[in-house]
C-alpha positions in Angstrom: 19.0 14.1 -13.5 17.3 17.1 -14.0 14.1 18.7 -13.0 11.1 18.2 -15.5 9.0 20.1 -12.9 9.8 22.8 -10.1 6.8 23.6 -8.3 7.8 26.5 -5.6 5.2 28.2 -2.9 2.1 26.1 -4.3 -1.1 27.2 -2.9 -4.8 26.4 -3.8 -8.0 26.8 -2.8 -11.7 25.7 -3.2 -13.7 29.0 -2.5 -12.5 30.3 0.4 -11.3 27.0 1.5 -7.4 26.4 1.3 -6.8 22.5 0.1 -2.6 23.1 -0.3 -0.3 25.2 1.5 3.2 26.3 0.3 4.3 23.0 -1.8 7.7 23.3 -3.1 9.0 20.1 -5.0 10.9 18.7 -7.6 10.6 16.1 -9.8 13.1 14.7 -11.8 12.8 13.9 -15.6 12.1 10.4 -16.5 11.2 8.9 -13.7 8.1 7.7 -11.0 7.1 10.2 -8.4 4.7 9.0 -6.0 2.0 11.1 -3.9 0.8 9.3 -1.0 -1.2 10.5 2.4 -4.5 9.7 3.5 -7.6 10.6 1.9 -8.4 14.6 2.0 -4.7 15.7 2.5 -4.8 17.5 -1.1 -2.7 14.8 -3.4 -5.5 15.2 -6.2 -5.7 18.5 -5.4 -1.6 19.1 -5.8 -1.8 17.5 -8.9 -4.3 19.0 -10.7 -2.8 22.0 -10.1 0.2 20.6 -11.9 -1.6 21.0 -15.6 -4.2 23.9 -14.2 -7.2 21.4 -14.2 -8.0 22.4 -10.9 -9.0 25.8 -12.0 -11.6 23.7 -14.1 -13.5 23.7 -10.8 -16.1 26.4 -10.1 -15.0 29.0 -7.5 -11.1 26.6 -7.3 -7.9 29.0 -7.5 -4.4 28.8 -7.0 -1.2 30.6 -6.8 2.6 29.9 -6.7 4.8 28.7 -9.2 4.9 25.3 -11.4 7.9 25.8 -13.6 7.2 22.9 -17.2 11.1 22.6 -18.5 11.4 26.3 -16.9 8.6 27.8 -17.9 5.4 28.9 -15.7 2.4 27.6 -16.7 0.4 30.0 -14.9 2.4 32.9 -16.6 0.1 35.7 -18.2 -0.7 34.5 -22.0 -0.2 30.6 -21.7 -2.9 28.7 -22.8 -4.0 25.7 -20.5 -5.1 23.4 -23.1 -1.5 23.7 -24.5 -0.2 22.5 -20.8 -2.7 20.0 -20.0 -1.4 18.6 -23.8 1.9 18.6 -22.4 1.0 16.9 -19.0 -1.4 14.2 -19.7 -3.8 13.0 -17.0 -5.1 9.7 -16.3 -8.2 9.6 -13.7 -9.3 7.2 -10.6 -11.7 5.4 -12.5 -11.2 4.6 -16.3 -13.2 7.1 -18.8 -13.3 6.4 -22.2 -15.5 7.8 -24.7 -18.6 5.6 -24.6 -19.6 6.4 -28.0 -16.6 5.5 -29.9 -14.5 2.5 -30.7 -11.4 1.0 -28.8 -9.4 2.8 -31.9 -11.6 5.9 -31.8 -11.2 6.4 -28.4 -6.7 6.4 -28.9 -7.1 9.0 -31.7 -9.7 11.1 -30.4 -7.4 13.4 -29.1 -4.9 13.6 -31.8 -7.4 14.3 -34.4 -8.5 17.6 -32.8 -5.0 18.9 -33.8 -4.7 17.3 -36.7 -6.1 15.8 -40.0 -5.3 12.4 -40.9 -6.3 9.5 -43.1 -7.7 5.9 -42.3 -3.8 4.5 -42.5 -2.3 6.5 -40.4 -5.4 6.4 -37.8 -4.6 2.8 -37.8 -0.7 3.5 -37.5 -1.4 5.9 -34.8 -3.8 3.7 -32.8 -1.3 0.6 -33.1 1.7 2.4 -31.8 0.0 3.9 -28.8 -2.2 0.5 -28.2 1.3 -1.3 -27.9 3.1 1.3 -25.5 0.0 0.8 -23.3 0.4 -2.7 -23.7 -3.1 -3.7 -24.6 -2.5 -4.1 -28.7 -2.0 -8.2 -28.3 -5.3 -8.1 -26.3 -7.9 -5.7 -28.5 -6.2 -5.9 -31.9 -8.8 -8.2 -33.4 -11.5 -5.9 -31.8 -10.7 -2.5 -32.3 -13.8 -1.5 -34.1 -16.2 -2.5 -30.3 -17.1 0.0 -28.0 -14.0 1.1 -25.7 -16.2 0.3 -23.0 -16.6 -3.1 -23.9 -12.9 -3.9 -22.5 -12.6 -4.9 -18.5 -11.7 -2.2 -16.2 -7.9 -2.6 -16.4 -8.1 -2.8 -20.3 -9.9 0.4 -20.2 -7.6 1.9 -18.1 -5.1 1.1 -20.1 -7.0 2.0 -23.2 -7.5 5.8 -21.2 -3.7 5.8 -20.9 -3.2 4.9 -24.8 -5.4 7.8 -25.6 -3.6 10.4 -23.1 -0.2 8.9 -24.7 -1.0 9.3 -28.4 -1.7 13.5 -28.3 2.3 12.9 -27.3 2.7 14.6 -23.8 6.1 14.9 -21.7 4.3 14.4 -18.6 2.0 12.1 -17.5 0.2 12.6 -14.2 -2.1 9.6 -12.8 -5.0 10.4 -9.9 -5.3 6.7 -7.9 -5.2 4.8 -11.4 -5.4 1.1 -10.4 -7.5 2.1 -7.2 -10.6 0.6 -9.0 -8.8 -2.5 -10.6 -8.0 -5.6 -9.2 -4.4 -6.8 -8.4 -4.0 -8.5 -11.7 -4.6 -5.8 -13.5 -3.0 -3.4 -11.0 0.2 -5.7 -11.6 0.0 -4.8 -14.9 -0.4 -1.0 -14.5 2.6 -0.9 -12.5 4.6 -3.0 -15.1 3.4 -0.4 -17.9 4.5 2.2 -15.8 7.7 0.9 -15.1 8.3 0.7 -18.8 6.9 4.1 -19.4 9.1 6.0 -17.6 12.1 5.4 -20.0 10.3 7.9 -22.3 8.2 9.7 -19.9 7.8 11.8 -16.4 5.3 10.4 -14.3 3.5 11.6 -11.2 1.4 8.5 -9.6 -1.0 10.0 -6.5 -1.7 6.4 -4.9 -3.3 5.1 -1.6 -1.5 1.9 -2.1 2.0 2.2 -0.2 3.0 -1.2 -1.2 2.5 0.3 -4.8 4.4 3.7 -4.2 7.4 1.1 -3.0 7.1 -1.4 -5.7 7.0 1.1 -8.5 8.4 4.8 -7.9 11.9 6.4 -7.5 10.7 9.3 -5.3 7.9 9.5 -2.8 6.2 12.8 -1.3 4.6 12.3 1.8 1.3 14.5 2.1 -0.8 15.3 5.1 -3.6 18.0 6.3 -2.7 20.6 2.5 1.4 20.0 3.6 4.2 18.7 2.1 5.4 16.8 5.2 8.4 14.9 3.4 10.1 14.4 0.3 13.0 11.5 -0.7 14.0 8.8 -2.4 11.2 6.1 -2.3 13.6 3.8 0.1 13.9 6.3 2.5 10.5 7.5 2.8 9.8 3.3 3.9 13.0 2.6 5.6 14.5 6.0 6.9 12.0 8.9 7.0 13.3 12.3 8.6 9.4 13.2 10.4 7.2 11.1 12.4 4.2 11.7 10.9 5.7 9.9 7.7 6.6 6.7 10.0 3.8 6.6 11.2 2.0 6.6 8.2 3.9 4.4 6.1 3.7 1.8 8.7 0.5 1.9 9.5 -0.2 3.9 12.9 -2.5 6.3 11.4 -4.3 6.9 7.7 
């Protein structure tokens, strides 16, 4: 399988404050990689570097390498907006556009790059509604508020929206950490399904989730990249440790 992402001597900072030390990792095409530690060990962090939203931050830096399909994103001359449409981001807690419509809020994205007409708006909102699978739920609704839905529907609605602007990556910050299991089942299913079409990266508290769902887990702790496998034997055979110990429960 090959490498959608290459990250290689990732560092970042807050200020003068340094949140990541030295990350190198790989993560394959089409497929779930999960980012687990306890809280503060720079998993947000780590991935926000991924599609240079970190650098949003006042005074936040970085510098090492994060290779897209080869290519450095942090080369001289490429445009962040052009990366972060490339490598989608869903957040902790869901964030749709309070002003606009369940339908609104799945184009909004698309229709800053592009003009198009109330058909294929609907066209464009239906195909993304049903790869997030929420279009059996909202379809007689899509004209109320997005934040109208329940907080897994919004989610799912945020993940529609980061879908339909058609990125190759999608990167997820503690998605279903404010949703309750029901609707955490269902984000898991949806990302199960996703990954036939796309690259994920799931940071996650949830270690029963990281086992349920992905096919590779990193293991972070204190800014470090302590360990980095296939998700069985990260739970059943790690190499350090400090990974046993955390994914069973002695520490975190």
């Amino acid at each position: 399988m090959a490498d959608k992402i290459y990250v290689e001597g990732l560092n970042a900072w807050f200020g003068k404050v340094q949140a990541v030390f030295d990350i190198d990792i790989k993560v394959p095409e089409k497929s779930i990689t999960a980012i687990i530690g306890p809280s503060g060990c720079g998993k947000s962090t780590f991935i926000r570097c991924l599609n240079r939203l970190h650098e949003e931050v006042p005074g936040a830096w970085s510098k090492g390498k994060v290779l897209l399909d080869g290519e450095d994103v942090y080369k001289p001359g490429m445009d962040p907006v052009l990366i972060r449409g490339r490598m989608g981001m869903v957040f902790q807690k869901p964030n749709p556009f309070p002003t606009m419509s369940i339908k609104e809020n799945v184009v909004a994205g698309v229709l800053l790059n592009r003009r198009m007409g109330g058909a294929e708006i609907d066209e464009v909102a239906e195909k993304y509604l049903r790869l997030a699978a929420l279009w059996d739920e909202v379809k007689d609704k899509l004209d109320k508020p997005g934040v109208s839905l329940s907080g897994g529907q919004q989610q799912r609605l945020c993940i529609a929206r980061a879908l339909a602007v058609e990125p190759e990556v999608l990167l997820a910050d503690e998605p279903a950490s404010a949703l309750d299991p029901i609707s955490t089942a269902k984000m898991e299913d949806l990302f199960t399904d996703l990954k036939e079409r796309y690259t994920i990266v799931v940071v996650t508290h949830n270690m029963q989730q990281a086992a349920r769902m992905s096919d590779r887990t990193a293991f972070f702790l204190s800014g470090k990249l302590i360990e980095y496998d296939e998700t069985g034997t990260i739970f059943t055979n790690p190499t350090h440790k400090e990974t046993e110990d955390y994914v069973t429960g002695r520490f975190g």
